[in-house]
N, C-alpha and C positions, 0 to 999 in steps of 0.2 A: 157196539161190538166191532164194526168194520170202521171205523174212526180210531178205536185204540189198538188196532191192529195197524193200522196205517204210522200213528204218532210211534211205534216200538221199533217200527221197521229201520233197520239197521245196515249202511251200504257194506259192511263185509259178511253179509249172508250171501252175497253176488257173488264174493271172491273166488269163493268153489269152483264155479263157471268158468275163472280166467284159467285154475290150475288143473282144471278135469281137460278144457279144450286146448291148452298144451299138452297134456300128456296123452292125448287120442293123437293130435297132430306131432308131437315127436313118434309115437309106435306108426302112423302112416308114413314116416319121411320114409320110415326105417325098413318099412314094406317095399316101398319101391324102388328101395338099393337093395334089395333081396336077400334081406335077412327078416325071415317069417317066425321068430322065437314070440312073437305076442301080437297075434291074431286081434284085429280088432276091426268088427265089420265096416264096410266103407270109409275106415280111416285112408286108403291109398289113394282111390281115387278121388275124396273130396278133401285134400290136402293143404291145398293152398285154401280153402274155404275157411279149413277150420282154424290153421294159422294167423288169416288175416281178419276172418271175418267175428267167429268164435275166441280167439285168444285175444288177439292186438286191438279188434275190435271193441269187446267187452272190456278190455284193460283201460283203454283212451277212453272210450264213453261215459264210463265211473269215475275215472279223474276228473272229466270236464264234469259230470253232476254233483260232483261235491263243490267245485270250485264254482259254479252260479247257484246254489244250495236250494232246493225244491224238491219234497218229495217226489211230487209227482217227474221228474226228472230220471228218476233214477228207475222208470219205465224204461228207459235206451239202452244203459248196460244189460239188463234184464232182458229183452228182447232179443237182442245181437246173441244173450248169454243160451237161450232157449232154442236156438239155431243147431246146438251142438247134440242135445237130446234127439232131435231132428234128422240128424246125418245118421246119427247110430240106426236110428228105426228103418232108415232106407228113404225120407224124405225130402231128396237134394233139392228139390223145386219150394219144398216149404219152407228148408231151410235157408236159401237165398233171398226167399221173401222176407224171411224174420230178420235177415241182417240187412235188405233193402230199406225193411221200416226203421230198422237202429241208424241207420246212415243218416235218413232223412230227419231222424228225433234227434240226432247229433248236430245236424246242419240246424236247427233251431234253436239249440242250447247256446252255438257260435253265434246265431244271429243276434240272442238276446243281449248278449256279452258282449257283443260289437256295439252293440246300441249302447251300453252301459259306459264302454272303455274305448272310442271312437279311436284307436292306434294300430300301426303295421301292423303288430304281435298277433291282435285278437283277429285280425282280416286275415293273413296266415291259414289261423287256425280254420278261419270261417270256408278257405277254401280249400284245404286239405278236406274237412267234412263233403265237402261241392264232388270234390275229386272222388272218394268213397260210394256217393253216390250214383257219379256215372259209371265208374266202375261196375255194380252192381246192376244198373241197368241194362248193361252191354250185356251182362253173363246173363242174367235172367230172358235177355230177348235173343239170344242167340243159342244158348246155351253151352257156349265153349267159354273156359275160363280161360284160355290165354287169352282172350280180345279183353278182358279185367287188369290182365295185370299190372301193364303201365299207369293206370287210373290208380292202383291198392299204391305200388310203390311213389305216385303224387299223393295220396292221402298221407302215408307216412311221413314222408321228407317234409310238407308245406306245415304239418302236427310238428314235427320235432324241429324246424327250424324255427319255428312260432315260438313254440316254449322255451329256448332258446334265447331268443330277442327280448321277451317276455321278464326273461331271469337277468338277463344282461343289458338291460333297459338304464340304467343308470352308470353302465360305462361312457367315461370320455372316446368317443370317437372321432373321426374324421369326419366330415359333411358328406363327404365322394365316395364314403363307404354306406352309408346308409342309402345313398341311391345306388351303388352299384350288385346289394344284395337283391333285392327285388327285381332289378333288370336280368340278374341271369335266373331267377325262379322264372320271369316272363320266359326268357328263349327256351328254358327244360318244358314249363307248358306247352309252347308252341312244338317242342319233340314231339310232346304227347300227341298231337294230335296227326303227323307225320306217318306213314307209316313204318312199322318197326323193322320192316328189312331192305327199304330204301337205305334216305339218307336220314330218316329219324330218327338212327342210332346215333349219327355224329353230332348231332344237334344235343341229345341228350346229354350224352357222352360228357360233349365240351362244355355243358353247363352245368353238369352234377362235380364235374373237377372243379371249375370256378367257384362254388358254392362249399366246398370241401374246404379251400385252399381260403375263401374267404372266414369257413368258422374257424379254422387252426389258426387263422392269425387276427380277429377279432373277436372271440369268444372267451367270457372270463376265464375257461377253460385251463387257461396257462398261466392264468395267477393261482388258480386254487393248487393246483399239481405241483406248484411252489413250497406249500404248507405242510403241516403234518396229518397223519391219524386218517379221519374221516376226509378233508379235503383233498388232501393229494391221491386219494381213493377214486375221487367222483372226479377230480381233474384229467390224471392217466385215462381211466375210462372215459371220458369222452373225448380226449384226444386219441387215442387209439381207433375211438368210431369214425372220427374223422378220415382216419388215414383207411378207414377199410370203405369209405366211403368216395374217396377219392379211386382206390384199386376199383371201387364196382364201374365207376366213370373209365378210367383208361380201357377195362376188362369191354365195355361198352362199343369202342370203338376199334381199338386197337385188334383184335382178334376176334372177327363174325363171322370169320371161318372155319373156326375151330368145332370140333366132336360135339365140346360140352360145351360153348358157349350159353346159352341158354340157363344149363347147371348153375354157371359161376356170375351170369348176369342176376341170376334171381340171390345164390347163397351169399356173396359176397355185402348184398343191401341187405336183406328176411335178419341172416344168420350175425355177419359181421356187423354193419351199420348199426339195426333195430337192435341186438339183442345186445351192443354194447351198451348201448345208452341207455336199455331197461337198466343193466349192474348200476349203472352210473346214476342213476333217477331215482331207484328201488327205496335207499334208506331215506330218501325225502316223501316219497311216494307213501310207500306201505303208513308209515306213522298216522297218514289223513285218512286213507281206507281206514284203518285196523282201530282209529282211537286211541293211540298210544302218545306217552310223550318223547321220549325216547325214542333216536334213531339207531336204527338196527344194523348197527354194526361192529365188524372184527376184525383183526387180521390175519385173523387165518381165510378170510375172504379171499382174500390176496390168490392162495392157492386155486380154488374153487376156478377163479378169474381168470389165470395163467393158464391151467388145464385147458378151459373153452379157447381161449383164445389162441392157442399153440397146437390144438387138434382141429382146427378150424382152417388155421394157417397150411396141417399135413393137408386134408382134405382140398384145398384147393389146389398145392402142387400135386396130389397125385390125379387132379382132374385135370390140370393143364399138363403135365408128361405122360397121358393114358396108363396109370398105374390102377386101373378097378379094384381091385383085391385092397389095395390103401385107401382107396378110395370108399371102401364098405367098414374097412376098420376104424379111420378115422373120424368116418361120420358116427358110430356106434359110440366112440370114445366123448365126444360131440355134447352128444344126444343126454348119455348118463352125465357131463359138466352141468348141462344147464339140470337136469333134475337135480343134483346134489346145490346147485347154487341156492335155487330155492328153497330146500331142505333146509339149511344152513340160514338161509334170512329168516323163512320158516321157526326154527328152532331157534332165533334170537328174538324173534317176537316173542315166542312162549314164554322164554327167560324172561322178558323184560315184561310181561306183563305180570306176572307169578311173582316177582320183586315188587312189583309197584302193587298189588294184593298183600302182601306179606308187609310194606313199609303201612300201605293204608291200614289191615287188623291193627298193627301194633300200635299206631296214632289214635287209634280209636278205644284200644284197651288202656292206655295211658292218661286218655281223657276220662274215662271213664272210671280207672282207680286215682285219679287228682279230683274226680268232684265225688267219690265214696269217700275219700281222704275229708275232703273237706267238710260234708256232712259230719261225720265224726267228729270232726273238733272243732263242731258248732255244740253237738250232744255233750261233748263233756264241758265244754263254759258254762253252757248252760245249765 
């Protein structure tokens, strides 16, 4: 019994987890910009937990266990995903534990795929998981998540600059560019470990623009944005993350004396950066989650995209001209883009799998009246 439970087990039974622990952590952002219209217990205060640890977490852990394929694997997303049940109940300590263990069963899944695929891409990856880790251990033995955070935002950046290399592995490059991308992820590590209201920030700073300025102009990125339909989709979108990746760098150094620095250090990476690159990744992504063949896409996307991306843009000038009152509007406006975005991929998955059900009956009732057909005019020859 517990063997054909194991063989049924299907990695988009997890999915739930990515879009329950986004929609706890959007109604938390939303608490702590002071609009209380959808109460939701310890969403505010463990925010960034559930963001990074519950959503971004559980998202990136399932990708990477589909791509080294092992059931037993898809215990990490799971884990990380169980975190978020955790928060609601009120158990912040059990919950960082459960994402401590996902980090560390992620930093395994990299190890074994480093052994498989000995290249920069998968070491990247290997130490983006390293970076998650430490992360989590700083918050668990301190118990302040801001001593995490620079650690969450290295798990991110060395994950998606990985996958990145990964996809764009067979571009003509220059020699001087494949060592000059690792030498500034080195000097942004070496930030990390600086402290953040020194000269950590300038150290980051200057290496997260380097790294910015390096993918916009060696990243297949700007051939696909070239194309039509679906590519010039996922190319705009990741050039776009690029340039909000490069703002989180200037935002970094250039203004650490600002109100909200802080605000626009975290929203400009979390919001701008991370969550362009989900649009941009999503119709390649979701098809290996969900089992589909068909990538999930439209243009009426387009819309969905523009919204986030232009109420994203309000909310940060009204956080850089002290405008609050815009500053609570535009993150609302924000908040409902990415729900709707989802919806939307959401609701193009259903389509396309509901098509490819309705093409398979039909193939199968066709087969089915060609060998009735042919029974029969074996019966009358005969």
């Amino acid at each position: 019994m517990t063997r054909r439970i194991i063989v049924e087990f299907k990695p988009a039974y997890i999915f739930p987890l990515v879009i329950i622990g986004l929609l706890i952590g959007i109604a938390g952002g939303w608490l702590r910009m002071g609009y209380a219209a959808f109460l939701v217990p310890h969403a505010a205060a463990q925010h960034g937990l559930l963001m990074v640890g519950g959503f971004l977490g559980t998202l990136i852990s399932l990708e990477r266990a589909l791509v080294i394929k092992g059931k037993f694997w898809f215990c990490v997303p799971l884990c990380s995903g169980l975190s978020i049940p955790a928060i609601l109940l009120g158990w912040p300590e059990l919950s960082i534990y459960l994402v401590g263990a996902a980090s560390i069963g992620l930093v395994g899944i990299m190890y074994v795929q480093s052994l498989r695929h000995p290249v920069l891409d998968q070491y990247l990856l290997l130490f983006g998981a390293l970076c998650w880790v430490l992360g989590n251990f700083m918050v668990a033995n301190t118990g302040f998540m801001l001593v995490g955070v620079p650690w969450w935002i290295g798990f991110i950046l060395f994950t998606i600059v990985g996958e990145r290399l990964e996809l764009s592995k067979f571009l003509p490059l220059p020699p001087w560019s494949r060592l000059l991308l690792p030498s500034l992820l080195g000097v942004f590590f070496l930030g990390m470990w600086v402290p953040f209201h020194t000269w950590g920030i300038w150290v980051m700073g200057i290496s997260v623009c380097g790294i910015a300025g390096w993918l916009l102009v060696f990243d297949m990125a700007r051939y696909a944005a070239k194309k039509a339909g679906l590519f010039r989709y996922i190319g705009i979108g990741l050039i776009t993350g690029y340039v909000w990746l490069l703002i989180h760098g200037l935002i970094l150094f250039l203004i650490p004396e600002h109100a909200l620095h802080y605000d626009l250090y975290l929203h400009t990476f979390f919001l701008g950066f991370t969550f362009s690159m989900i649009w941009a990744h999503a119709p390649i992504i979701l098809p290996a989650v969900l089992k589909i063949r068909q990538q999930p896409f439209h243009p009426l996307l387009w819309v969905g995209w523009g919204v986030f991306q232009v109420s994203l843009l309000g909310r940060i000038w009204a956080s850089l001209s002290g405008n609050l009152e815009g500053r609570v509007m535009f993150s609302l406006i924000n908040g409902w883009a990415i729900i709707v975005m989802f919806l939307a991929m959401g609701s193009l998955v259903f389509l396309i799998s509901r098509s490819a059900e309705c093409n398979s009956g039909n193939l199968k009732k066709s087969v089915a009246e060609s060998g009735s057909s042919g029974i029969h005019q074996k019966k009358l020859a005969g």
